[in-house]
N, C-alpha and C positions, 0 to 999 in steps of 0.2 A: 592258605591260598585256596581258594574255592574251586571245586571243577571246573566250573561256567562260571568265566569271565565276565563280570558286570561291564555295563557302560561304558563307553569312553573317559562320561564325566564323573562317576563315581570316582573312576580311578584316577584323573584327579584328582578328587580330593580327598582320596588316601593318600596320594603324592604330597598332596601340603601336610598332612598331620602327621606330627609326629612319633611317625614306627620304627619300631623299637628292635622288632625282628616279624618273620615271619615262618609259620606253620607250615611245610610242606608234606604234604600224604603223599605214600605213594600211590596212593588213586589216582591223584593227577596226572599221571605217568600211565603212556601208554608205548607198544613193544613196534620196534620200528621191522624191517624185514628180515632182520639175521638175528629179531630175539630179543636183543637187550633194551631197556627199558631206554625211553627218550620224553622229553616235556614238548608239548604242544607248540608250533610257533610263537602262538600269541602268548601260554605261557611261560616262553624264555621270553621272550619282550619285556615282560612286566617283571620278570625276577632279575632280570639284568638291567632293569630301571632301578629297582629298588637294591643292589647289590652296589651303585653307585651313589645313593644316599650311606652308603654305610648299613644299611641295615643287616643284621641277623639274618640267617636261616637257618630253622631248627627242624629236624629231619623228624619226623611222625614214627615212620616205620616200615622196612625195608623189600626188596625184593630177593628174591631166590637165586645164588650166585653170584651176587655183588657185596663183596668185602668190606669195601667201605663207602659208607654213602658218599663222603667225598669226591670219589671217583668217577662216582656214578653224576654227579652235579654238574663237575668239570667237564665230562665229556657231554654234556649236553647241552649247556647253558653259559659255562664261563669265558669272558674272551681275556686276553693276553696278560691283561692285566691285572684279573685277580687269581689270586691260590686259593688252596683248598682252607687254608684257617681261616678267611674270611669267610667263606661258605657252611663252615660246619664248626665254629670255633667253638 
């Protein structure tokens, strides 16, 4: 997942093709007011688009103090309905 968010219509049409998983760095991840790392509105939008296709997300490489990428996902980005092994399986 890229820093910068392409287009509206690109991302459709990563929507239509078929992904498979995706790449997150923790670059994309910036530190909210008490520190701990949080994903950009727009990008929970588009991972939580693509976490309801089923896709993958494979975690790059990590921040300082957070144990497990999983945790760090869910608290940012997951809603109710997905767990952590869909996010970091």
């Amino acid at each position: 997942m890229p820093h910068e968010l392409p287009a509206p219509a690109e991302v459709e049409r990563w929507v239509g093709e078929p992904v498979k998983a995706l790449a997150l760095p923790a670059s994309v991840f910036t530190r909210n007011r008490k520190g701990f790392p949080v994903l950009p509105k727009g990008h929970q939008e588009l991972l939580s688009r693509f976490l309801q296709l089923g896709v993958q997300v494979r975690w790059l490489s990590g921040f300082e103090g957070v144990e497990h990428s999983s945790d760090l996902l869910m608290s940012c980005c997951a809603g109710p309905s997905v767990n952590a092994s869909q996010l970091c399986a």
